[in-house]
C-alpha positions in Angstrom: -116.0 158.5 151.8 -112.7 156.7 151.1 -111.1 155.7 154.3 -108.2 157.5 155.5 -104.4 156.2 154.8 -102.2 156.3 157.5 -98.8 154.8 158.5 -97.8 154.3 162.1 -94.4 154.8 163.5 -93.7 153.3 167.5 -95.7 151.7 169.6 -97.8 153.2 171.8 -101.6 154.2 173.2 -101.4 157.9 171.7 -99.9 159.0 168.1 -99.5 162.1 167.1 -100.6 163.0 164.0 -98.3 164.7 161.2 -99.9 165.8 157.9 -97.0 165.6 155.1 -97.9 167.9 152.3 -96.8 168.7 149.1 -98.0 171.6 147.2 -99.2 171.8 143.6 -97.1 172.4 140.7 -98.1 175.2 138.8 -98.9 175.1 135.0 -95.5 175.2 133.2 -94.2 172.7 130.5 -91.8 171.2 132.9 -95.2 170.0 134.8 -95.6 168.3 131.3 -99.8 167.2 132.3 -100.7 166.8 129.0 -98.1 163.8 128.5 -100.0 162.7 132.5 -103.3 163.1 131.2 -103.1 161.6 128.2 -101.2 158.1 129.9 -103.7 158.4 132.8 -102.3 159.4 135.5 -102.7 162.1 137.7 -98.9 164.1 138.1 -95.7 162.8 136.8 -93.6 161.7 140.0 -94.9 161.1 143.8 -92.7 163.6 146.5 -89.6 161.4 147.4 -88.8 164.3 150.2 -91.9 163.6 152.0 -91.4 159.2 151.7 -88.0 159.8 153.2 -89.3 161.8 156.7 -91.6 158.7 157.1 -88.4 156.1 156.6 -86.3 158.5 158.3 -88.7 158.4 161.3 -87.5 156.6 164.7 -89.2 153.4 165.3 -89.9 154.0 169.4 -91.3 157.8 168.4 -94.9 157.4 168.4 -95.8 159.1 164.9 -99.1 158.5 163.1 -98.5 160.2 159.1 -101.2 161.0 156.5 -100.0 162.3 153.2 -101.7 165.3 151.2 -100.1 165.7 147.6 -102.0 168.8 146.4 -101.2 167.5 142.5 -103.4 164.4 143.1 -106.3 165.9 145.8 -107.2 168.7 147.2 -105.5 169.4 150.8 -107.7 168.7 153.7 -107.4 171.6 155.7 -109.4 170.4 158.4 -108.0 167.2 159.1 -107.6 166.7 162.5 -103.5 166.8 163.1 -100.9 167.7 165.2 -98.3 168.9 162.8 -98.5 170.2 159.2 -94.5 169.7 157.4 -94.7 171.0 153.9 -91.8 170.8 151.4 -91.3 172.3 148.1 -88.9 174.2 145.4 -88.5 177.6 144.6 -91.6 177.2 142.0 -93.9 176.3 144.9 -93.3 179.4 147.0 -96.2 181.4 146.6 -98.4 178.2 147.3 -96.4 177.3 149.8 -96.9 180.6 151.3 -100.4 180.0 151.2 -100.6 176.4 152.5 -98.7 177.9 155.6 -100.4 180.8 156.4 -104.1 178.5 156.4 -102.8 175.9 158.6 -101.0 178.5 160.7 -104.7 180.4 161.2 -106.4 177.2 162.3 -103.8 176.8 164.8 -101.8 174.1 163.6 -98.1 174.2 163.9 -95.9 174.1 160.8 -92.5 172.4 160.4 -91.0 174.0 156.7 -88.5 172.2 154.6 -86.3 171.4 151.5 -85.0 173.6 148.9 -87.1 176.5 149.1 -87.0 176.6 153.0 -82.6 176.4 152.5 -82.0 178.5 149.7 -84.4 181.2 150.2 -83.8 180.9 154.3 -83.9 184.6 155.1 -87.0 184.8 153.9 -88.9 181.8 155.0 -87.8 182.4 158.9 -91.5 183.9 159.8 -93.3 181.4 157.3 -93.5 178.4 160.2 -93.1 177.2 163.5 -90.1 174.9 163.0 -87.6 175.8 159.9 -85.4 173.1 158.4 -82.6 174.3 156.9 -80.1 171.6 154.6 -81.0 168.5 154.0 -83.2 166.3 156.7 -81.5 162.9 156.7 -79.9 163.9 160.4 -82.3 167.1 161.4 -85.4 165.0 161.2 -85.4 162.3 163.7 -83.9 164.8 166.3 -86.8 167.1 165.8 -89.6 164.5 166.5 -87.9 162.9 169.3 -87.4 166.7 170.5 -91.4 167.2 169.3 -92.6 164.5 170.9 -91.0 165.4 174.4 -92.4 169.2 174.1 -88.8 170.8 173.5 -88.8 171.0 169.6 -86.4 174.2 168.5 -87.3 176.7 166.4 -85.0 176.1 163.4 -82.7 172.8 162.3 -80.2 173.2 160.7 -77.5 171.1 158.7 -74.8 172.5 157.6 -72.4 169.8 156.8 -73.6 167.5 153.6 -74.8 164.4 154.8 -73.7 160.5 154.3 -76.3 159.2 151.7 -75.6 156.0 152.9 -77.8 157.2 156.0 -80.5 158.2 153.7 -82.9 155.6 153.6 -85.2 154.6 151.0 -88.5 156.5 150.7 -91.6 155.0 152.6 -94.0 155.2 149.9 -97.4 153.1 151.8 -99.2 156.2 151.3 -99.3 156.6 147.8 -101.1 155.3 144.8 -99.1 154.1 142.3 -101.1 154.8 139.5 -101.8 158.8 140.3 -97.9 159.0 139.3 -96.5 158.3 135.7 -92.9 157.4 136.8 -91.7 156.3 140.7 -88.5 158.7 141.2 -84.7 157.1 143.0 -82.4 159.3 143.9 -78.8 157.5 143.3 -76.8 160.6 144.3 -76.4 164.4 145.5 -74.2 167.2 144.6 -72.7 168.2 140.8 -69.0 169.2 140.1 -69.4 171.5 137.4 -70.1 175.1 137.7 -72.9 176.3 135.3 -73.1 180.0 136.2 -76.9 180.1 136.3 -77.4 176.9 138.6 -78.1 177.3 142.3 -78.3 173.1 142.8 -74.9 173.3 143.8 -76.1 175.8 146.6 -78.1 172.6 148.2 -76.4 170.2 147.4 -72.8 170.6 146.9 -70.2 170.0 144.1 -68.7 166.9 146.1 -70.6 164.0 143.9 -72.4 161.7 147.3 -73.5 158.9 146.3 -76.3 155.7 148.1 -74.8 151.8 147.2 -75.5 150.0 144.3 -77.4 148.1 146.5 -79.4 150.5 148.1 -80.4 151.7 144.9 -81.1 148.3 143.8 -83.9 148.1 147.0 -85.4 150.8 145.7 -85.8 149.7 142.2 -87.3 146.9 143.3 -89.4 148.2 145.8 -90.8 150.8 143.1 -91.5 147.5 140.4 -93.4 145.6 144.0 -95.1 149.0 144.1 -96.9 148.6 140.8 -94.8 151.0 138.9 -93.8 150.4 135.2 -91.0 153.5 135.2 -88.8 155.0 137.2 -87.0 158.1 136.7 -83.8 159.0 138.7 -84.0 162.1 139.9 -80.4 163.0 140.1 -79.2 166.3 138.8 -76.3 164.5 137.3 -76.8 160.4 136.7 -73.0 160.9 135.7 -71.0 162.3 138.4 -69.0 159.4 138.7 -69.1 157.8 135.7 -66.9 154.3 137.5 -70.0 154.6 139.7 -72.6 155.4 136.8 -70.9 152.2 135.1 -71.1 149.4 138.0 -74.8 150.4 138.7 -75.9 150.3 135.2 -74.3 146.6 134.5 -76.3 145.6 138.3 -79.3 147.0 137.0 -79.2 145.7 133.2 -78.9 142.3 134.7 -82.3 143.0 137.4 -83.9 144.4 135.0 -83.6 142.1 132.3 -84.8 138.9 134.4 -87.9 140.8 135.0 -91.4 139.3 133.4 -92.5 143.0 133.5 -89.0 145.3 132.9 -89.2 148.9 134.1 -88.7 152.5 132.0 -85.9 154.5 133.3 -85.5 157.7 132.5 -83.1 160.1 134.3 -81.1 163.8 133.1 -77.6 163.8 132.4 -74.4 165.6 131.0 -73.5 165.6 127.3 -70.6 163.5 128.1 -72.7 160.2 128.1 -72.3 160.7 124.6 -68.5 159.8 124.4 -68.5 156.2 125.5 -70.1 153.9 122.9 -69.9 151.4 125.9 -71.3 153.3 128.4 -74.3 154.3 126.1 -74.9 150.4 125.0 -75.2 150.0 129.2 -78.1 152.6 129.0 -79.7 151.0 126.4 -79.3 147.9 127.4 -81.0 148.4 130.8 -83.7 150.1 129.1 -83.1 153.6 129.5 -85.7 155.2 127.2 -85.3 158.8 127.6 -82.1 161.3 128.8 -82.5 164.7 129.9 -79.6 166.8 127.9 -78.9 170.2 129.4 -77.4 170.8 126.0 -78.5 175.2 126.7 -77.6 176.7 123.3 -75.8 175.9 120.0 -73.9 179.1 120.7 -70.1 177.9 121.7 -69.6 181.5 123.1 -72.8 181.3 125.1 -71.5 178.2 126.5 -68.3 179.6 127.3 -69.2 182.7 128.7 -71.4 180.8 131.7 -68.9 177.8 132.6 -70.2 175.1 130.7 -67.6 174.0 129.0 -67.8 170.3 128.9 -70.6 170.9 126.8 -67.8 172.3 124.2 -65.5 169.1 124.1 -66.7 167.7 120.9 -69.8 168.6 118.6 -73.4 168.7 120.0 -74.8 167.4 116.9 -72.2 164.2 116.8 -73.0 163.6 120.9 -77.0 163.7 120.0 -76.9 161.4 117.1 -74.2 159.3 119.2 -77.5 159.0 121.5 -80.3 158.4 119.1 -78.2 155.6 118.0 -78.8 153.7 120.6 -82.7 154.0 120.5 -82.8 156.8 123.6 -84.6 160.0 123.1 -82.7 162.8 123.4 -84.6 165.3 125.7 -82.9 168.5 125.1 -83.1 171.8 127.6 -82.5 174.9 125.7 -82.4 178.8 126.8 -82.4 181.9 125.2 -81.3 185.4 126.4 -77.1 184.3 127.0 -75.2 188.1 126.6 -74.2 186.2 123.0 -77.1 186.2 121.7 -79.5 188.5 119.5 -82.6 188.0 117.9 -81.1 185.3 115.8 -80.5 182.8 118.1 -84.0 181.7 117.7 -83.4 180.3 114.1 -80.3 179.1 115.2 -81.7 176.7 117.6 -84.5 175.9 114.9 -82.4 174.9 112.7 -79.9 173.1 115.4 -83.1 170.9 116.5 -83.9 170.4 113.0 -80.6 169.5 111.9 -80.1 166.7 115.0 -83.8 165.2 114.6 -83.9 166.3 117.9 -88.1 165.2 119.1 -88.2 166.6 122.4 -87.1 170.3 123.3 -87.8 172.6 126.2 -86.9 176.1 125.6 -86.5 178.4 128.8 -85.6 181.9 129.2 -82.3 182.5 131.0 -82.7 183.0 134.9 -80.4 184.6 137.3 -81.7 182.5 140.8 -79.7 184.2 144.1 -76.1 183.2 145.1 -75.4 182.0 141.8 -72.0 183.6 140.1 -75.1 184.7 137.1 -77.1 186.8 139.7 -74.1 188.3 141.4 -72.8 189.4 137.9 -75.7 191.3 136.7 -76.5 192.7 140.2 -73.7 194.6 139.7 -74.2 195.3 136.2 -77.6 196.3 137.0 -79.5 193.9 134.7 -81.4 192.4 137.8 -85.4 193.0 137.1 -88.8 191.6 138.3 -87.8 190.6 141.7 -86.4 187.1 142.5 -86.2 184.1 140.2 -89.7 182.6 140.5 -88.5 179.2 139.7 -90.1 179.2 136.2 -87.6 178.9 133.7 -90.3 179.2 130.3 -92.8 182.3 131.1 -90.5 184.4 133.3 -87.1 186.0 133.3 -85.6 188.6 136.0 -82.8 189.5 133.9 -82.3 192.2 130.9 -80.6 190.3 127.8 -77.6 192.3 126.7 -78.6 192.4 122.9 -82.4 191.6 122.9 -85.4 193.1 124.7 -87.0 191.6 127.2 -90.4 190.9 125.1 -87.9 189.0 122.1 
């Protein structure tokens, strides 16, 4: 039996344990595991919330941590521990449900976090013992040194966004590099547009926060001493700020060019990338191999009708080609079931990825998550159905399209 990997926090006689755990993905294309399989690993990225509790913890609290990531072994659910923190996204809830309830019956305490936990707070406040609400950079440490010293609260909560300056880099001594395809950085929080059918904004913000250029640089290279041979930054817009965007790009062309063994990168990204030539030969150049595109639809009016208007400020087929230029892969997000369209969109957006030599697409069905400006709208239209927004975008929809059936 393999040994067991732990990391230590403080010095002391007596540590208490904390099991981190992340649940499993469920099947869905976004999981993409036949890409994992088929390069050998065992899920695509390692859970950067969890690393970040470890770094984030105090060094005099005496804190012993053993990681469970249920997409690379099966949960131990008789470890011997003191603490159970689970984290996960709106796609995880029913497992994390699950994972809750079976520590909670063997009498181990739960501490519930991250985006689930926040935007679906009302209905996680039974789930656990200790509820975190917002992000953890400041609520963390407060909770074990209040833990540690018997007088933990029931729920932490931040309300103001943090510094991300404050936010360390992940601790990642637990993991195995190989089980992961890609090691993910997070170079900044928050998004100032205002897609009606996005509820990142809800979590995050619209004011774009950013880490330095060189704390992101100390975790590039920490991820390369790691083993890893891509990274993919995990920011919901890489091009927030595109000054910013610009002076990290030239800091890490020149890293990553002076390394014997240069990393991937990968990261998702507005359309607008597209408009500076210079900007895109900076991509390139640092080895940028794929972009995420939340390109949506062909459709200008579908575009128009939920906010997403910088997608309209010069052709999508000129932007893509601008990008396949520059020997990136164009990964484009498409969805279906806008009020503009009917059953023809389909061979609109067959033709659109055919036309732009577009080679990878995801396709989802148009979502309505809670306290966006989408689900408000057709609440009161009545075109709410199913329940909540599961968190999968391809095999689910809780909305009624406006000119197509559901089934279409």
């Amino acid at each position: 039996m393999p040994r067991l990997k732990t990391k230590r926090c403080g010095v002391a006689e007596h540590y208490r344990r904390v099991y981190l755990v992340a649940p499993r993905h469920p099947e869905s294309f976004w999981s993409l595991q036949g890409t994992v399989d088929l390069l050998g690993a065992k899920t695509l990225v390692p859970n950067s919330a969890l690393a970040t509790l470890i770094a984030l913890t105090p060094s005099d609290v005496p804190v012993e941590f053993v990681l469970g990531d249920e997409n690379v072994a099966e949960i131990d659910f008789d470890l011997p521990c003191d603490l159970v923190a689970i984290t996960g996204a709106t796609l995880h809830a029913p497992r994390i449900v699950e994972l809750c309830r079976a520590f909670r019956e063997r009498r181990i305490p739960v501490a519930l976090g991250g985006t689930y936990a926040t935007l679906q707070h009302d209905r996680c406040m039974n789930l656990a013992d200790f509820h975190f609400i917002g992000e953890a950079e400041y609520t963390w440490p407060r909770f074990l040194r209040d833990w540690t010293a018997g007088a933990a609260q029931r729920v932490y909560r931040q309300d103001e966004f943090v510094d991300l300056e404050d936010s360390p880099a992940p601790d990642w001594s637990l993991i195995e590099c190989r089980d992961y395809l890609s090691i993910s950085v997070q170079t900044s929080r928050g998004c100032p547009n205002r897609c009606d059918f996005c509820d990142v904004i809800q979590y995050v913000g619209r004011k774009y926060r950013v880490k330095s250029v060189p704390q992101i640089l100390d975790e590039i290279k920490a991820a390369h001493a790691l083993g890893a041979s891509a990274v993919f930054f995990s920011d919901d817009n890489f091009l927030g700020n595109k000054a910013f965007t610009r002076s990290l790009l030239t800091e890490l062309l020149d890293w990553n060019r002076a390394q014997s063994r240069p990393l991937s990168l990968s990261t998702q990204i507005t359309l607008q990338v597209a408009d500076d030539e210079e900007l895109l030969r900076l991509f390139a150049d640092a080895l940028f191999r794929v972009l995420f595109l939340g390109v949506e639809t062909p459709r200008r009016e579908c575009l128009e009708e939920v906010h997403k208007g910088h997608n309209l400020d010069r052709p999508l087929d000129e932007r893509l080609r601008a990008i396949s230029r520059f020997g990136i892969v164009p990964f484009l997000g498409l969805i279906v079931g806008f009020d503009g369209d009917d059953s023809t969109v389909f061979d609109d957006i067959y033709s659109f990825v055919e036309d732009t030599a577009s080679p990878i697409v995801g396709i989802s069905m148009l979502n309505a998550p809670r306290h966006t400006p989408l689900y408000e709208r057709l609440s009161r239209e009545g075109r709410l159905v199913g329940g909540d927004f599961s968190g999968e975008w391809q095999l689910d929809t809780n909305i009624v399209p406006k000119q197509m059936t559901r089934e279409e």
